[in-house]
C-alpha positions as CSV (number, residue, x, y, z in Angstrom):
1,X,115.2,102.6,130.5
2,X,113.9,105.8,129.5
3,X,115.7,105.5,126.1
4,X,114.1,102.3,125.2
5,X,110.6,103.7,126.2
6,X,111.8,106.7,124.1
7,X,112.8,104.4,121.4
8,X,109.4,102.5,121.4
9,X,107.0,105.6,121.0
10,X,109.1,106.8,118.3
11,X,109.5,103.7,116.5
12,X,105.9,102.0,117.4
13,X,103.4,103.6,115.3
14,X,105.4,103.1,112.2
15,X,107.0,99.7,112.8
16,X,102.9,98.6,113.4
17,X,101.9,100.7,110.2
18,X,104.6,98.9,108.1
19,X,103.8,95.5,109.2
20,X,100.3,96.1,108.7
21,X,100.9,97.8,105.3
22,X,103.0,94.7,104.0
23,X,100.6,92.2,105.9
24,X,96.9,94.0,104.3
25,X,97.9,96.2,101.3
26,X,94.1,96.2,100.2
27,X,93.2,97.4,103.7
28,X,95.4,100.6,103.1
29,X,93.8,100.6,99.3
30,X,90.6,100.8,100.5
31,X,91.1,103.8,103.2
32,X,93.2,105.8,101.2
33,X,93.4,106.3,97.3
34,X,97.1,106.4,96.4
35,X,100.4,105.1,98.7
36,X,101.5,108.7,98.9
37,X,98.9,110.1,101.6
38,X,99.9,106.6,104.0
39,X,103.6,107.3,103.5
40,X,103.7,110.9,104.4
41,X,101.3,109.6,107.4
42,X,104.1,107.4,108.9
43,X,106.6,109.7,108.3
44,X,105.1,112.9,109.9
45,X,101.6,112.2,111.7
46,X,102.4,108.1,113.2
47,X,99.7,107.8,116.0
48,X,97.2,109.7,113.7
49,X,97.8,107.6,110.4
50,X,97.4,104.4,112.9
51,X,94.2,105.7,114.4
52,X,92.4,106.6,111.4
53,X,93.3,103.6,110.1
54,X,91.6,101.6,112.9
55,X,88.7,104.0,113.2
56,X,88.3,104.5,109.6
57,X,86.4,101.5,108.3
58,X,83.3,102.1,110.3
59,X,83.1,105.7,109.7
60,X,84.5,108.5,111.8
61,X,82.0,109.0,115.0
62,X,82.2,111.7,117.5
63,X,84.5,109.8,119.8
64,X,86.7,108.6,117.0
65,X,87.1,112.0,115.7
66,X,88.1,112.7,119.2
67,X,90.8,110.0,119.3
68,X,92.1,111.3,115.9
69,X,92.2,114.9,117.7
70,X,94.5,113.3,120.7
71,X,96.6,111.0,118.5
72,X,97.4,114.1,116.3
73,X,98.4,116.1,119.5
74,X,100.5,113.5,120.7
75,X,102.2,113.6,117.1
76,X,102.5,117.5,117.5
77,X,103.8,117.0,120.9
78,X,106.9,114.4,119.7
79,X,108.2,117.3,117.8
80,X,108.0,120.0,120.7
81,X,109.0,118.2,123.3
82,X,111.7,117.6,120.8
83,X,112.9,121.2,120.0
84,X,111.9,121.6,123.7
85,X,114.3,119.6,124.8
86,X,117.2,120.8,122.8
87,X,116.6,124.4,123.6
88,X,120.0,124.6,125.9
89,X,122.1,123.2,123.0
90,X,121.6,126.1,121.4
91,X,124.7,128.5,121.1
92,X,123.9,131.7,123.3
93,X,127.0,133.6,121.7
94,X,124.9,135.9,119.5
């Protein structure tokens, strides 16, 4: 169970983006300029790429600003937890 809920952060954010990307490509045209900046956002920053996306087309407010903030710690915190959690397959022979 805790592989699949593993599975399902990892992958959730960017299955959603992709579907939404192939669904409403003049959605992404309109937040961002090129297909580069949206690509690079699913590959690196997930949670923050899908929250700016939702936030974005009203303008970015105090609290969105702050869920953009949280969504891009989360992000950050996939890839510590990560290197976190391989810190005893390290070899200790040096």
């Amino acid at each position: 169970m805790c592989c699949l809920f593993a599975i399902l952060f990892l992958l959730g954010p960017r299955l959603a983006l992709l579907i939404w990307w192939l669904v409403k490509p003049l959605y992404f045209q309109t937040i961002f300029n090129n297909w580069i900046l949206p690509l690079i956002g699913i590959i690196f920053l997930p949670w923050t790429t899908l929250i700016y996306l939702i936030v974005a087309s009203g303008g970015v407010t105090a609290f969105d600003l702050f869920l953009l903030i949280f969504a891009f710690i989360i992000d950050i915190g996939s890839y510590s937890g990560s290197i976190y959690g391989n810190r005893d397959s390290i070899s200790r022979n040096n």
